[in-house]
N, C-alpha and C positions, 0 to 999 in steps of 0.2 A: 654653256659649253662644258659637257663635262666627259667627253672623249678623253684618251690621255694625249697629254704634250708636256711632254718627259721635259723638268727644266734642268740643265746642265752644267751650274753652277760647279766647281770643284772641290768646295771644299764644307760644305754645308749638304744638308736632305731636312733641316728641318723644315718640314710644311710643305716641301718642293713633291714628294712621292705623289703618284697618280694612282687613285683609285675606283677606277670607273669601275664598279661590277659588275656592267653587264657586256664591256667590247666584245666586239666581232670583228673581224678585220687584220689588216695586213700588219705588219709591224710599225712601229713608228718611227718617222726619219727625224735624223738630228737636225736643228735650225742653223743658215745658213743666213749669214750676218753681213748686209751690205749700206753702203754711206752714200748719201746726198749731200753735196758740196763741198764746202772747206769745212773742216769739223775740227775743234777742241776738245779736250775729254780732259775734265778736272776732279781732285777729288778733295773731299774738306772735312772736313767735322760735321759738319751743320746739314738736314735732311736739303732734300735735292730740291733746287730752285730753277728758274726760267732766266738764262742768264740773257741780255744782250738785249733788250724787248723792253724797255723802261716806253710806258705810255706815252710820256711828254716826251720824249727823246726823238731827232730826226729819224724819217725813214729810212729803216737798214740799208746799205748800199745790197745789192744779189745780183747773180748773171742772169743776165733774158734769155729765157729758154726759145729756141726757135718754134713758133705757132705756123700751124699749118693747118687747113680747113678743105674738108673735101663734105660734098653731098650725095656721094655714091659709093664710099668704099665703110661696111663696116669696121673696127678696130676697137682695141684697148691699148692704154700704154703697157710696156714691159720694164721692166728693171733689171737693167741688163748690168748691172754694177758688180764688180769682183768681190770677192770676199775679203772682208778686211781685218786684220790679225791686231792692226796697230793700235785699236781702242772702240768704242761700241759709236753705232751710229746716228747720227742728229737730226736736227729737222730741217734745216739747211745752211748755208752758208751763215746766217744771223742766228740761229738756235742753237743753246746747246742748254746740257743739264747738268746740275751740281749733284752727286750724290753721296751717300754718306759712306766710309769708307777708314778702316784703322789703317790702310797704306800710306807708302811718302805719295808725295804731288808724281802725278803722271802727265801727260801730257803728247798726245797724239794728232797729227794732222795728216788728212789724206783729201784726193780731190778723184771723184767723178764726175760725169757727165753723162747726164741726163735730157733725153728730148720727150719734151710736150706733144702730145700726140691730142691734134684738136679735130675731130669725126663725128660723123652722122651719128649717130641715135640710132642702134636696131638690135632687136630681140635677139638677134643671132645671124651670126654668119650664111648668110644665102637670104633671109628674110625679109620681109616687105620695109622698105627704109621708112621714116618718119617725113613729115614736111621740109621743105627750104630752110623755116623759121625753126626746126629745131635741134638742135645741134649741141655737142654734147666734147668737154674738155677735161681730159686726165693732165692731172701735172705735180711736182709735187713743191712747185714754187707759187707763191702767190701773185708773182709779176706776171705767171704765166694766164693768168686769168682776161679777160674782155679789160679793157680800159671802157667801164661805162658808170654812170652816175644812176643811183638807186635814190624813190621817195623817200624822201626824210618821215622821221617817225611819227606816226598819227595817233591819238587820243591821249588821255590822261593817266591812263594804269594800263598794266599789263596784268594778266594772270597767269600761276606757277604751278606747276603740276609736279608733284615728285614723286616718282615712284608709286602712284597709286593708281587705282584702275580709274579709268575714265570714257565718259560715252556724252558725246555734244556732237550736232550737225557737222561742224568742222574739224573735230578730231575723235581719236577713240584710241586707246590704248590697253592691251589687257596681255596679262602675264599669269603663265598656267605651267605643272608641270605632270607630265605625264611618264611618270616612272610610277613604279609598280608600289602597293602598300602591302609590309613585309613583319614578318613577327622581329620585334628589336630584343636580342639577349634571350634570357630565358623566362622573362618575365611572363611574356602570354601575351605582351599591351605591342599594339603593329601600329607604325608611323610611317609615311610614304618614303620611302628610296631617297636617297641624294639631298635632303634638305640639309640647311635654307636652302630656296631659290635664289641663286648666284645673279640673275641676270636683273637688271633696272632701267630704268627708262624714264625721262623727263620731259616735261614741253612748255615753253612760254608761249602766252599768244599775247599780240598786239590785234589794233584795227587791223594794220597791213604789213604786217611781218610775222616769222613765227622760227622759234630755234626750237628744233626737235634732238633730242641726244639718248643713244638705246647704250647698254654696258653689257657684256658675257662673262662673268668672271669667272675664269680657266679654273678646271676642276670641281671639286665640290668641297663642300665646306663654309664655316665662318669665315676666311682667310680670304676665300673667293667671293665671299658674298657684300664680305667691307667691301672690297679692293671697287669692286663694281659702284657699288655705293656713291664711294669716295670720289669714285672718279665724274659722277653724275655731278656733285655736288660743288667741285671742284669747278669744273664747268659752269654752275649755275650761278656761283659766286661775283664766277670773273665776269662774264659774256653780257649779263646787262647795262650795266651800268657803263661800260665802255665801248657800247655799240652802236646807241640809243639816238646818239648823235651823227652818226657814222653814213654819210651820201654816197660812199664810190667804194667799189663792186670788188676792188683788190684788198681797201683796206680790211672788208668782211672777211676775206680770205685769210688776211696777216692775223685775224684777231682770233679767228676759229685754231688755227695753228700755234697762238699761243693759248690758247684755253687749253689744248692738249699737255702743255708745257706743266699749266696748273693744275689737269687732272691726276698729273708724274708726281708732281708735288704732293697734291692732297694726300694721295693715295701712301708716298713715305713719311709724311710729317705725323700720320694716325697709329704707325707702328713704332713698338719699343724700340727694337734692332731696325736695320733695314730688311734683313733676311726672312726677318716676322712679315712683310708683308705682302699680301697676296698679287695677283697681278690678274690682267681682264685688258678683253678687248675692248672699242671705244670708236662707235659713229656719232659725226651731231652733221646736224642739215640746218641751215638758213633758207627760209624763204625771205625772198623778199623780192617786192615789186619794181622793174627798173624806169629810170625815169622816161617820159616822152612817149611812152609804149604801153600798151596792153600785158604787156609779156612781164611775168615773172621768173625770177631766178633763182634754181636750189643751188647753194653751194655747201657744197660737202667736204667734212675731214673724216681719215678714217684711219685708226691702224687697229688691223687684224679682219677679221672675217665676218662682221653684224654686214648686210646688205640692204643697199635701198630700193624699189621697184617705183616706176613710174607708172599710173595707169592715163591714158591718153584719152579724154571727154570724146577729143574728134574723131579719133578712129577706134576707141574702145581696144587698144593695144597695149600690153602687158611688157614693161623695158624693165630687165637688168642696169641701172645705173651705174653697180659697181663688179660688173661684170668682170670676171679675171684677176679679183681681191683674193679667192679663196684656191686653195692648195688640193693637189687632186688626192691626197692622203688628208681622212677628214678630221685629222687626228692635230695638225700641224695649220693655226690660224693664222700663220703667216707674221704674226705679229700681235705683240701685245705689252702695255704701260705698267709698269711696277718694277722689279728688281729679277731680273734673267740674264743677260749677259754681261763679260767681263766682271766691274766691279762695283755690279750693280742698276745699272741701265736700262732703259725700254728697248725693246725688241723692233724696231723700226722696220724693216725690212720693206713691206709694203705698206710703209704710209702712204696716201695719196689726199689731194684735191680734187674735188670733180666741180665739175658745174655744166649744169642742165637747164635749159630753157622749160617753160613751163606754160601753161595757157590758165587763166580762171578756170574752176571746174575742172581741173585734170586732180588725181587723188597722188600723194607720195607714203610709201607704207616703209617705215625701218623697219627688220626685224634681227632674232636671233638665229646661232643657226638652230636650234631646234623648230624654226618654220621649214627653212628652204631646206634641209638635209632630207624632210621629206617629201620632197620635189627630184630625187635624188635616183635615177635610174638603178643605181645598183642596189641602193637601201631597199625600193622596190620591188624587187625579185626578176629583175630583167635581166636575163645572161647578154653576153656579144652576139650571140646568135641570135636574140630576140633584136638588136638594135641594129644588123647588120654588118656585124663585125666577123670576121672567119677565125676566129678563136672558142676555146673550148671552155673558157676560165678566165673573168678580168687582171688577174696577176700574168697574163699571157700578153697583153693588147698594152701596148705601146704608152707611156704614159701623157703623150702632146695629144693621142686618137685617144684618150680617155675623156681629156679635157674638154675637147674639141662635141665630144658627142654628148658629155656632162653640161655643156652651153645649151646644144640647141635642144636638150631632152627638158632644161629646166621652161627654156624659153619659152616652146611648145606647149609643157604642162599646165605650166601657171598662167597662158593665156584660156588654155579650155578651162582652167577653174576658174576662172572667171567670164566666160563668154555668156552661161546663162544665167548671171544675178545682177540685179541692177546695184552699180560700185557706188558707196558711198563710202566714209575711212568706218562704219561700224561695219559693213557689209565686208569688206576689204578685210578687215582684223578677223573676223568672226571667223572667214572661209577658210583663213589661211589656220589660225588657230586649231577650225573645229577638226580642219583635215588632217593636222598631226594628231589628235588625241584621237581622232576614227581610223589613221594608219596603224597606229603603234597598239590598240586593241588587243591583237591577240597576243602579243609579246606580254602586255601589261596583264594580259589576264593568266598568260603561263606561267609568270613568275611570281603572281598572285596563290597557285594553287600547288604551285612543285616549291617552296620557300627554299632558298639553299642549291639550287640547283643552276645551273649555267643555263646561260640565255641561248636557246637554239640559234643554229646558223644557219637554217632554210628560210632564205629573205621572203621566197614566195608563200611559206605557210605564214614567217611569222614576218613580215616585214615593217618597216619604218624605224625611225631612231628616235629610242625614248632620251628625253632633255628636259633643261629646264627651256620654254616657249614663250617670245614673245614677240609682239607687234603691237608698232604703236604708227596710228594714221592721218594726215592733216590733208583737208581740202583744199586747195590749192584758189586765193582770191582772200577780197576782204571780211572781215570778222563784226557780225553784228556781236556788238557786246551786250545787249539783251536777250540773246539764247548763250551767253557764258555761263554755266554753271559750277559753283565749288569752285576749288582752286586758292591761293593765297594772293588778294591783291594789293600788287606795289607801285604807284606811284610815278609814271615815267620822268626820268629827268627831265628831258628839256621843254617837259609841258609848259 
């Protein structure tokens, strides 16, 4: 992610400045700060902690959000919550975060309400819906999930994937970036644009589970590239060892939502200050197989803008998962974990839960947005006229009708990029990969030979958005562990 998203903090800019050198685009809107449930806001000495969530501890009391199920109307949930002035927002009524802070104790409570919106599965508004059996739940509580029992964990070890590229029948993962290689100083010696590469990505696989976690870390920089890091890591500390055991379908949900809690954490416990450290968005996916059935289950945590894609074995159809996570200014990820509001806090705004039914042999891809931005009708050089829109210019056209056509242009797209290659997760990573580095070509090759010079704003000559790019891919079914390759093998608990 390295668009800007101007962070707003008041009294501080160190590390916060944004410097994308190559934007094009609209201005960028200020973030707009909304709370899920009853929420706390503490502050202390000590880097920020996951308060309320003790493993051995009863299960949190929460309110049941009202579930509702339909098999013909597509939807996403909304978050319709007001803006809230009185302290930063939580994870829900049982989450809150400790952060570090020279203020006296604060102390804020507000209460929304929030409805679970449980819908079909479909590419997009007006498009072919999915089967009976597959069915698809935004929420951003964990009660709100199926009350169903999941197989308990199979074999002896798992293997760990951090951050590094990988290619096995059942998974694949690769991280590239496609900004331009530019003379550094006056030295004469040219290093590619925008490094480190901010964005990261992990994966454990079981026999018959698998926790997938992608990171963007907002801007560029060192600052961006821990933050993402950390937050992977954070994740990967916590989620095994207290999951391993874990049969029923909500508790995976309680547990994803606190791994968030810990990737808050990791990510302030590795900076000096708290104001030192960087901040990054943050998807992780569970599969896992549920009990009595064929059918497996992604469930998903997510705050900010990494997206997950379903591709469907049965009907070879291409789903947005997390459809309606992202902000129609591509500048603003909606959200993101490390130190941006009040006095200190994650950017919560659209967290959510998903969960998706799955079949063996269906594929699920995370990426960053440097995939899907260039899936991106406008990044592409498509006026409103091209799309059907009676406007002269997209800063003209409505920003619900930009959405709305940003949906079904993605949905569209990334099914014909896939319609003529047979999907596997390297086939799936590759396509998605090799299409942003063959979009962003001539941009990358102007800014190659003009050095110094501003990146054109004719999307049609030079279209696509250079990023840091990544996707990582799991087949969806169980895991022969003699085609595992590499990896760090750990030991399952309750072998």
């Amino acid at each position: 992610m390295s668009t800007a998203h101007h962070d707003h903090h008041p009294s501080t800019n160190n590390g916060h400045s944004n410097h994308h050198h190559h934007k094009r685009g609209a201005a960028s809107t200020s973030s707009v700060l909304s709370s899920t449930g009853s929420v706390s806001h503490k502050t202390s000495p000590s880097t920020a902690t996951a308060a309320n969530l003790d493993d051995d501890s009863p299960e949190e009391s929460e309110p049941t959000p009202t579930t509702t199920a339909t098999t013909t109307t597509p939807s996403t949930a909304s978050n319709t919550s007001p803006r809230n002035n009185s302290g930063p927002a939580k994870l829900s009524a049982s989450y809150s975060f400790t952060a570090t802070s020279s203020g006296a104790e604060h102390a804020g409570t507000t209460t929304t309400t929030t409805t679970t919106s449980a819908v079909m599965a479909s590419a997009a508004s007006g498009s072919t819906v999915l089967g009976p059996d597959y069915f698809h739940i935004v929420t951003k509580f964990y009660l709100g999930l199926p009350d169903s029992k999941i197989e308990p964990t199979k074999g002896i070890s798992r293997a760990e994937y951090l951050s590094e590229p990988v290619e096995l029948p059942m998974l694949c993962g690769r991280s590239v970036s496609t900004y331009p290689i530019v003379p550094v100083g006056s030295s004469g010696l040219k290093a590619r644009d925008g490094e480190p590469n901010a964005d990261s990505f992990s994966a454990i696989l079981y026999e018959n589970r698998a926790l997938i976690a992608i990171a963007d870390g907002c801007n560029w920089g060192e600052k961006s590239q821990k933050a993402a890091r950390n937050a992977i890591e954070g994740v990967m500390e916590y989620i095994p060892g207290r999951t391993e055991s874990v049969t029923d379908l909500r508790e995976i949900g309680r547990r994803l939502l606190r791994a968030i809690c810990e990737a808050n954490t990791k990510i302030l416990s590795n900076a000096t200050h708290m104001w030192d450290a960087g901040t990054t968005t943050l998807l992780l996916c569970f599969m896992i197989p549920l009990a009595d059935t064929s059918d497996w289950g992604a469930v998903i945590a997510s705050v900010g803008d990494c997206k997950a894609f379903h591709w469907n074995f049965a009907t070879h159809e291409v789903l947005d998962i997390t459809s309606g996570n992202r902000c129609v200014d591509l500048r603003d990820p909606g959200g993101r974990l490390g130190p941006y509001v009040g006095q200190g806090s994650p950017d919560l705004r659209n967290l959510q839960l998903y969960y998706h039914v799955c079949k063996p042999g269906d594929v699920v891809m995370l990426v960053t947005d440097g995939i899907y931005d260039n899936f991106d009708p406008v990044q592409l050089g498509n006026t409103p006229r091209d799309m059907g829109i009676d406007a002269n210019a997209w800063p003209q056209v409505p920003k619900p009708v930009v959405e709305t056509t940003k949906k079904a242009f993605l949905a569209k797209f990334i099914n014909d990029l896939y319609s003529t290659h047979p999907v596997t997760p390297a086939s799936m990573v590759n396509v998605a990969v090799d299409h942003a580095i063959v979009t962003t070509t001539p941009t990358r090759d102007f800014m190659e030979a003009n050095p110094g010079q501003k990146q054109p704003s004719d999307y049609k000559k030079y279209p696509g958005k250079m990023d840091h790019t990544t996707a990582v891919a799991y087949r969806v079914g169980p895991v022969d562990f003699s085609e595992v390759v590499g990896g760090k093998r750990v030991p399952v608990a309750n072998s």
